[in-house]
C-alpha positions in Angstrom: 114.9 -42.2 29.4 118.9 -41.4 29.9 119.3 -44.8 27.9 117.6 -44.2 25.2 119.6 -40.6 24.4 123.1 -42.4 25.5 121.6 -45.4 22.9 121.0 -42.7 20.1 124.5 -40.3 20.7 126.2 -44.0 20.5 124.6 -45.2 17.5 125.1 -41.5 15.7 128.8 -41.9 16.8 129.1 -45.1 14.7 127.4 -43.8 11.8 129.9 -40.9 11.8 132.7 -43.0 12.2 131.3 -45.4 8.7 130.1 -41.7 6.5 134.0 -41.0 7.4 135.4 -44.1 6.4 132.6 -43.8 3.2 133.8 -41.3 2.0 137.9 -42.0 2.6 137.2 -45.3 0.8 135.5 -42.6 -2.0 138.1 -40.6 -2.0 140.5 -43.6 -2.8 138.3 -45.1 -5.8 138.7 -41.8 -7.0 142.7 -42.1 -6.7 142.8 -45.5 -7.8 140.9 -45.2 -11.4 142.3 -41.7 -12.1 144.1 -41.6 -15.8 147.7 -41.6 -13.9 149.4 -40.9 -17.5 147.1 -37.8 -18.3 147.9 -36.8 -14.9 151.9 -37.3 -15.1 151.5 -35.2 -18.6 149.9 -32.7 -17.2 152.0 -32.1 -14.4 154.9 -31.8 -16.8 153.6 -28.6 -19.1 153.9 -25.3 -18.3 150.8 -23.3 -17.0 151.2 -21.0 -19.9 151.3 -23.4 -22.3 147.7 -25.1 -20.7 143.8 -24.0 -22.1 141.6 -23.1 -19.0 140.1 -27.2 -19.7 143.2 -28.5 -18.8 144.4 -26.0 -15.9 140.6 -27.3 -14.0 141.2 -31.0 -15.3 145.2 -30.7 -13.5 143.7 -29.2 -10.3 140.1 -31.5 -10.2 143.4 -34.6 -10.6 145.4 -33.1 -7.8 142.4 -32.9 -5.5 141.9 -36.4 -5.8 145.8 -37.5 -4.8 145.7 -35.4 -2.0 142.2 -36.2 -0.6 142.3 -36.8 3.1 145.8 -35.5 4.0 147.5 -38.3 1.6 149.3 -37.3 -1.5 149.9 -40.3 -4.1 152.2 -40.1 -6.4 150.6 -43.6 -8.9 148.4 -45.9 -8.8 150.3 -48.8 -6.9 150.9 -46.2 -4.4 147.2 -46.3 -3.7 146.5 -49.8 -3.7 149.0 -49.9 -0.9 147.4 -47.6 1.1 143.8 -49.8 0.6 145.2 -52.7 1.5 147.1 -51.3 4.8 143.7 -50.1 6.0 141.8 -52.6 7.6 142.2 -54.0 11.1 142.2 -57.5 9.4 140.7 -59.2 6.3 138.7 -62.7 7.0 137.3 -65.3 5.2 134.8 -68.1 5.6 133.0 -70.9 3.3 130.0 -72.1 2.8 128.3 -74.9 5.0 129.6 -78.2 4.0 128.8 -81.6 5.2 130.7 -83.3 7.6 133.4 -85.4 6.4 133.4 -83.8 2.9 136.0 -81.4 1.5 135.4 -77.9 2.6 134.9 -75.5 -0.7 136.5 -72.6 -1.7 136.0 -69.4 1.0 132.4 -67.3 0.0 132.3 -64.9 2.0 134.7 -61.9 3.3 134.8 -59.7 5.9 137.0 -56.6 6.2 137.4 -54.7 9.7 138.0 -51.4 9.7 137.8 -50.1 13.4 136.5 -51.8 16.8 135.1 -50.9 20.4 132.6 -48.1 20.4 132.3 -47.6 17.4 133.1 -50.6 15.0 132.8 -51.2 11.3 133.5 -53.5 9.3 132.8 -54.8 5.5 131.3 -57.7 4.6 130.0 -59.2 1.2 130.1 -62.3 -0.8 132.9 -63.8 -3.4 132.1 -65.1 -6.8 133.5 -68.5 -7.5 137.2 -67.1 -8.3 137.3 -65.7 -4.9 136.5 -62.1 -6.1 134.2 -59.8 -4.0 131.0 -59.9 -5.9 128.8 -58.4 -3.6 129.2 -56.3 -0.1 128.1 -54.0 2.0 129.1 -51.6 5.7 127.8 -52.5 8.6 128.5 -50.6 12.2 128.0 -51.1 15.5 128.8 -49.4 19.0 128.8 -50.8 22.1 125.2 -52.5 23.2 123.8 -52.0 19.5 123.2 -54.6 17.5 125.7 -54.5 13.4 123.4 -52.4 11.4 123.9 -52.1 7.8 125.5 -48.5 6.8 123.5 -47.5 3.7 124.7 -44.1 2.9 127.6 -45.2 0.5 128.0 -46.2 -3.1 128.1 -49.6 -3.7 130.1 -49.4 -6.7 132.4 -48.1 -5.0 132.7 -50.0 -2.0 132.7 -52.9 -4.7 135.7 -51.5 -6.4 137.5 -50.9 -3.2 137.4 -54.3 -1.6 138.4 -56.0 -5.1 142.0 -54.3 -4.4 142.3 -57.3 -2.0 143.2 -60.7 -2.6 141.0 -63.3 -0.9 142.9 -66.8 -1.9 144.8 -68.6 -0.1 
């Protein structure tokens, strides 16, 4: 019976450790397709000279650069913080007769953390080796990679298309 509650704490461990990495990876979409001019032209008028819209729209923008501790100053800024995320970024292709060329990669996968717990990213590229398709998966240690399915998927899209999968 111990098991089965040390089996449940480890698998609610992991699903902690992918809502907190779902919502960082929010919180960076957010960054990263924010109007970065409107917010620079904001930033440079005086509070007096603002309407109530615009004082909420300045604060609602500086929310978003400073979610999770960060504060971003552009957009490039938070593309490079995306990319320096992950553990490592893999890719694979698709089964190929022996002999023959191998194709272009079709699949990724991006790890994010390992050991109890892990998760990682993984989804499908379109024929220009952009993501076209993923999803979370977790794992801790004895449990089986279970698809997390409490994130957007728009989201998670727009997030892994910040990296480059060519060669």
């Amino acid at each position: 019976m111990k098991k089965n509650n040390q089996t449940a704490q480890e698998i609610d461990h992991a699903i902690q450790n992918a809502k907190g990495w779902s919502d960082t990876i929010a919180n960076q979409v957010a960054a990263l397709e924010m109007d970065w001019e409107r917010y620079e032209e904001l930033k440079d008028m005086a509070l007096e000279d603002m309407d109530e819209d615009e004082k909420e729209e300045l604060q609602e923008m500086i929310d978003i650069v400073k979610a999770d501790g960060d504060e971003y100053e552009n957009e490039e800024q938070v593309r490079e913080r995306i990319t320096e995320e992950p553990l490592s970024v893999e890719v694979r292709s698709d089964w190929y007769a022996p002999g023959s060329e191998q194709d272009k990669p079709s699949e990724f996968m991006i790890l994010l953390s390992t050991g109890g717990p892990a998760l990682r990213i993984r989804g499908e590229l379109n024929q220009y080796g952009q993501p076209d398709r993923c999803w979370m998966e977790y794992q801790d240690w004895g449990t089986p990679w279970t698809e997390y399915l409490d994130n957007d998927r728009s989201t998670l899209l727009t997030w892994c298309r910040v990296f480059y999968f060519g060669d």
